[in-house]
C-alpha positions in Angstrom: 157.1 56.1 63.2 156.9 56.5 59.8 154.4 58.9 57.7 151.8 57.7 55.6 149.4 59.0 53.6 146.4 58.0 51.5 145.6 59.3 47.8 142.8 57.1 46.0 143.5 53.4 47.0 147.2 54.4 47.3 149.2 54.8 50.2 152.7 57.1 50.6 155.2 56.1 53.1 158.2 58.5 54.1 160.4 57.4 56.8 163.4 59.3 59.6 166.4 59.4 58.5 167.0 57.0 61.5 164.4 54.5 60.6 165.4 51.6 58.3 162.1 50.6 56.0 162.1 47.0 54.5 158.9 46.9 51.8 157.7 43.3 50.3 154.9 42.9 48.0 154.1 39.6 47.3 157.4 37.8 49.8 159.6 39.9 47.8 161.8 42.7 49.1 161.0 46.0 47.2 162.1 48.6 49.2 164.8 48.8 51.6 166.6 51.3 53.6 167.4 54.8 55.7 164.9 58.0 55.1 162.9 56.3 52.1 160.0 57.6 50.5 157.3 55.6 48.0 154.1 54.6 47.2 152.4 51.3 47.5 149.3 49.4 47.6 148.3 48.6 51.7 146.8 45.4 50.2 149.9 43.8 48.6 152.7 45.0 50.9 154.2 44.3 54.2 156.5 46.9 56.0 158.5 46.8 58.6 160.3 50.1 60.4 163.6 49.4 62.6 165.2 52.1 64.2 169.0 51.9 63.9 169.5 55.3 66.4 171.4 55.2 69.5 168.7 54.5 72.6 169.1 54.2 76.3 168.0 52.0 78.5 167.9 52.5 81.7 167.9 49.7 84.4 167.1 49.3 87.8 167.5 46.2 89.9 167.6 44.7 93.1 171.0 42.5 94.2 172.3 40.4 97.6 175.4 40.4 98.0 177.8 37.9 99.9 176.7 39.0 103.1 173.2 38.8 102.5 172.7 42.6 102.1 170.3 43.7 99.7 171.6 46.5 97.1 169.8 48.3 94.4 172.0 48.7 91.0 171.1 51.5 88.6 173.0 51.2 85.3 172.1 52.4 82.0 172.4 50.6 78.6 173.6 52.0 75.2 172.9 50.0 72.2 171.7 50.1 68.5 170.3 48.0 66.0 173.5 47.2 63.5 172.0 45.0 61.4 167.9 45.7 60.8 167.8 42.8 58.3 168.6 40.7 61.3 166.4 42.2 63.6 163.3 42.2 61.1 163.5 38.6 60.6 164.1 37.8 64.3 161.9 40.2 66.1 158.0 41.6 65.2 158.8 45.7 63.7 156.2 45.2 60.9 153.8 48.7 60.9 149.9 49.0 59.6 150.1 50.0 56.5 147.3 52.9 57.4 148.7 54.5 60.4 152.7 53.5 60.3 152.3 52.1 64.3 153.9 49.2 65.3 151.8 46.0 65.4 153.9 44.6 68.4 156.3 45.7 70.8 159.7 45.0 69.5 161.9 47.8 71.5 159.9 46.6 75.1 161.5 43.0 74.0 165.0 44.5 73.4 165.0 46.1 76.9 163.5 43.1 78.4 166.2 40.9 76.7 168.8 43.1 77.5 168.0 43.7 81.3 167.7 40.3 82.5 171.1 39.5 80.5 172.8 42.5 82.3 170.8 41.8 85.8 171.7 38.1 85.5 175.2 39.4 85.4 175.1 42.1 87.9 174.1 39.5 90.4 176.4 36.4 89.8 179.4 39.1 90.8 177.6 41.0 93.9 176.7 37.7 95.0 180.6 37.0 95.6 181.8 40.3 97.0 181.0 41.3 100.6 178.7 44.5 101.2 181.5 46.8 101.7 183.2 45.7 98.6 180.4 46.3 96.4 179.8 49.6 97.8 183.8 50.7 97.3 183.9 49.1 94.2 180.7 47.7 93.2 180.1 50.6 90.3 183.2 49.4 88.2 183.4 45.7 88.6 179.4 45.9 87.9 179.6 48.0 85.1 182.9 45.5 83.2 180.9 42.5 84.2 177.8 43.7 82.6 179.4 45.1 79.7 181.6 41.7 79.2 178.1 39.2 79.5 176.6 41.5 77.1 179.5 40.8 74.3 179.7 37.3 74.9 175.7 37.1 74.8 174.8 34.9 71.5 171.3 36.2 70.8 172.4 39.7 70.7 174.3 39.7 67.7 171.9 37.1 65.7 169.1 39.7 66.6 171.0 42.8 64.9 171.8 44.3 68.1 174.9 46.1 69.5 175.9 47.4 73.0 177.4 51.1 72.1 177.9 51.8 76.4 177.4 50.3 79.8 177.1 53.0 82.5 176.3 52.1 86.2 174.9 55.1 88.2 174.9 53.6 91.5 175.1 50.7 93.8 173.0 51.7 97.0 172.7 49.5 100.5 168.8 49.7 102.0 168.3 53.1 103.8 168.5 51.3 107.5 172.0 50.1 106.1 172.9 53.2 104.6 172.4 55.4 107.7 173.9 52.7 109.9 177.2 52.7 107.3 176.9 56.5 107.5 177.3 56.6 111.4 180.7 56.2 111.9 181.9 58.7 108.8 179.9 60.9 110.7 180.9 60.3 114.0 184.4 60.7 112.7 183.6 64.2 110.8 182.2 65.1 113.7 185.1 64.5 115.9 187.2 66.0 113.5 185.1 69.0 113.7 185.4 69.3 117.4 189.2 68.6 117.3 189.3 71.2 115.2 187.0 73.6 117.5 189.3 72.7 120.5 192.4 72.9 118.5 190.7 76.6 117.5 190.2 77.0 121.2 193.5 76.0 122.7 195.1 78.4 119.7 192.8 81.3 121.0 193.6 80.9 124.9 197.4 80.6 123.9 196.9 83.7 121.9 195.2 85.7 125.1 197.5 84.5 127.3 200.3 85.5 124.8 199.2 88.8 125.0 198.4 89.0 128.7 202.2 88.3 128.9 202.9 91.3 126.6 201.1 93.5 128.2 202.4 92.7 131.9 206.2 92.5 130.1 204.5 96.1 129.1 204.0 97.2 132.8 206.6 96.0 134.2 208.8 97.7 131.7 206.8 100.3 132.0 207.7 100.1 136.1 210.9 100.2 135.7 211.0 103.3 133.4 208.5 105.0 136.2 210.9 104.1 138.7 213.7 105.1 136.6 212.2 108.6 136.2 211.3 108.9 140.1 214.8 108.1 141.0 216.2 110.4 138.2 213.9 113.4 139.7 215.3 112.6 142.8 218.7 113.2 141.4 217.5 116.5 139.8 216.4 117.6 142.8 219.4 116.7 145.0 221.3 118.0 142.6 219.2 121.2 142.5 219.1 121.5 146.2 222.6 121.3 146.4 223.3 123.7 143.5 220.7 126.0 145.5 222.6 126.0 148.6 226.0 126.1 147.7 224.3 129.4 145.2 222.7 130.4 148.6 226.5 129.8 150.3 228.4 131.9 147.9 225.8 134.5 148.0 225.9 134.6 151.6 229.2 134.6 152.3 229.5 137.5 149.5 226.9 139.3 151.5 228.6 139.1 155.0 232.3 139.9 153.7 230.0 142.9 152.0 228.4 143.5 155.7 232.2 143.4 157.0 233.3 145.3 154.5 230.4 147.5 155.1 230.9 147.6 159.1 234.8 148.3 158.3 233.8 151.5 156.2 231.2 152.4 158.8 233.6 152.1 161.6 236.5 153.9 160.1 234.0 156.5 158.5 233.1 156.9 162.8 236.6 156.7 163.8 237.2 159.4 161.3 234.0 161.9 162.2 234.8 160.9 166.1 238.1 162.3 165.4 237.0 165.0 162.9 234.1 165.9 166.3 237.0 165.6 168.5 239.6 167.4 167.1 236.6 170.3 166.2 235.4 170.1 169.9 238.9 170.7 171.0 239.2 173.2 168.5 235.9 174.8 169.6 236.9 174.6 172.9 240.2 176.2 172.9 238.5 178.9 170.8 235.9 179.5 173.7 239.0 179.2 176.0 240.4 181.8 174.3 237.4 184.6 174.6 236.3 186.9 177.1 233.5 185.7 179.2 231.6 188.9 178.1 231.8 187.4 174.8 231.4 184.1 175.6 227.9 185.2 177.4 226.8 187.3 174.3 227.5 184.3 171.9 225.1 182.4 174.9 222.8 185.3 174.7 222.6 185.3 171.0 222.2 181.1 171.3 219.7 181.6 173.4 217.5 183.9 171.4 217.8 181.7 168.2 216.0 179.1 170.9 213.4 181.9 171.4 209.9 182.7 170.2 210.1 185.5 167.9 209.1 188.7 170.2 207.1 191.2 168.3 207.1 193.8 170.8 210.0 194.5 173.8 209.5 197.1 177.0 212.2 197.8 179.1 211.2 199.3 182.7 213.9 202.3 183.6 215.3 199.8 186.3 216.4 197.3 183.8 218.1 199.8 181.3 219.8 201.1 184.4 221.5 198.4 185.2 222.3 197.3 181.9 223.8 200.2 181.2 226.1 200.1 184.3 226.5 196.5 183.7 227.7 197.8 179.9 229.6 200.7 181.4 231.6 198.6 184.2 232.4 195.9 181.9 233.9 198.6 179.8 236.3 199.5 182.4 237.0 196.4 183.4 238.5 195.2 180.1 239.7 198.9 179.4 
C-alpha cells in the first residue's frame, strides 16, 4: 500500500519498489511506474497500485477419483503480475486517494481465478486414475496438469498475469482410507520386525549352543589330558616301584654277600682263636704237665687267693704251723 500524505489541499504519494503506480488526471495517464513519488490534487486524479512481486497462493481442495475415493490436494501457486497496464484495465486496483487502500479486492479475484482454473484441472485428471494411482503418483501428474491448464488458460495472460511455479504438497485419501491403506505396510513392517527378532533369536541359540559344544569339546579334551596324566603317574610310579626294588635288590644282595663275607671273617677269625685257644690250652697244659704238683698246688693256692676277700688280719694256731712246716719240710725231702 502506498504512502500518502496531505500538505494544504495537496496530497504526496510514494510507492514500494514492488508496486507499479498508474496516475490520471482528467482520463490522461500522468504518472506511471515502479517506486514513484509525486504530488497531486485527490480531486482531479485517479490511481491505481498493482503489485508486480512474486506471491503465493496456496490451494486446498477436495477431489474423487476413479474409484470414487475422496482426496484432498494441497498445491501451492507462484505467479506475478507481468503486465500491470493489463491488469489495471481488466481488474479493480484503483486506491483512495486519502489513505492509499484498495477500493476493491483485486488479489482475492486473482486467487479465486486462479484456484478454480487449477482445481478444475486437478479434478478432470484424478477423476481418471484409480485411488492408488493418485496416491503413487498423484503429486506429479497433478502438479504438470495444473501447471499445463494454467499456460493454456486465455484470461490469464489478457489480465497481466503469469504463473512463476506450480508446487503440490500432497495428495491425501480420508483418514478411515488412510489408516485402512496403512494396515498392511504395517502389518508387513511388523512382520519384518519379528522375522528379524526370530532371525536374532535363532542366531543367539545357535551361538549358545555353539559354545556349549566348545566347552564340552573343552572337557572332553580336557578328559583325555586327565586321563592322560593318571595313566602317565601310573607309569611313574611303576616305573618308580620298580626302580625302588631293583635299588632295594642290589642293596640287598650287597648286604647279604657283606653278611657272608662278614660270617666268613667271623668264622675264620674263630677257627683262628679256636686254634690260637687250642694250641695255647695244649701249650698250657703241657706246661702244667711239666711241673711238680707242689707247684702246680701253689699256682692253685696263689689262684685261689686272687679269688679271695682281702684278709686284714691272719692267726695261725701252733697246730696249723706244725704241720705246715712238716708238710714244707717233707716235701723238701721228697723232691731233694
Amino acid at each position: 500500500m502506498a504512502d500518502i500524505t496531505r500538505r494544504a489541499g495537496w496530497r504526496h504519494l510514494r510507492s514500494a519498489p514492488t508496486a507499479h503506480i498508474r496516475h490520471q488526471r482528467r482520463g490522461q495517464l500522468v504518472h506511471e511506474g515502479v517506486g514513484l513519488s509525486f504530488w497531486f490534487r485527490p480531486l482531479s486524479a485517479a490511481l491505481s497500485e498493482v503489485p508486480v512481486d512474486d506471491r503465493e497462493l496456496a490451494m486446498a481442495f477436495h477431489a474423487r477419483t476413479a474409484d470414487f475415493q475422496d482426496v484432498s490436494v494441497q498445491s501451492t501457486v507462484t505467479y506475478r503480475i507481468g503486465d500491470p497496464a493489463a491488469a489495471a484495465t481488466r481488474l479493480d486496483f484503483s486506491v483512495d486517494p486519502d489513505t492509499g487502500a484498495w477500493r476493491g479486492t483485486p488479489l482475492e479475484q486473482i486467487g479465486t481465478l486462479l484456484t478454480e482454473t487449477a482445481q478444475q484441472h486437478a479434478l478432470a485428471v484424478l477423476a481418471r486414475i484409480p485411488l492408488a494411482e493418485a496416491l503413487v503418483d498423484g503429486v506429479g501428474t497433478v502438479r504438470d496438469r495444473i501447471a499445463a491448464g494454467l499456460a493454456a488458460e486465455p484470461r490469464l495472460p489478457d489480465t497481466g498475469i503469469e504463473v512463476v511455479a506450480v508446487r503440490v504438497v500432497a495428495v491425501r485419501p480420508e483418514p478411515e482410507v488412510e489408516r485402512a491403506l496403512r494396515t498392511p505396510a504395517r502389518e508387513q513392517i511388523q512382520q519384518e520386525a519379528d522375522r528379524a527378532t526370530y532371525e536374532r533369536r535363532a542366531v543367539a541359540v545357535e551361538r549358545e549352543r555353539a559354545i556349549a559344544e566348545n566347552e564340552l569339546a573343552s572337557q572332553i579334551e580336557l578328559a583325555r589330558q586327565e586321563e592322560r596324566l593318571v595313566e602317565q603317574r601310573g607309569i611313574n610310579s611303576r616305573r618308580e616301584a620298580e626302580e625302588s626294588a631293583a635299588a632295594d635288590a642290589v642293596r640287598a644282595e650287597a648286604e647279604a654277600t657283606r653278611t657272608v663275607r662278614l660270617a666268613h671273617a667271623e668264622a675264620e677269625a674263630a677257627r683262628e682263636v679256636g686254634a690260637a685257644r687250642a694250641e695255647a690250652q695244649s701249650a698250657w697244659l703241657r706246661a702244667h704237665a711239666e711241673v711238680a704238683p707242689a707247684t702246680l698246688h701253689a699256682l692253685a693256692a696263689t689262684r685261689a687267693a686272687e679269688q679271695l676277700p682281702r684278709i686284714q688280719h691272719l692267726t695261725l694256731s701252733p697246730d696249723v704251723v706244725t704241720g705246715l712246716l712238716a708238710k714244707l719240710g717233707g716235701g723238701t725231702d721228697t723232691g731233694t
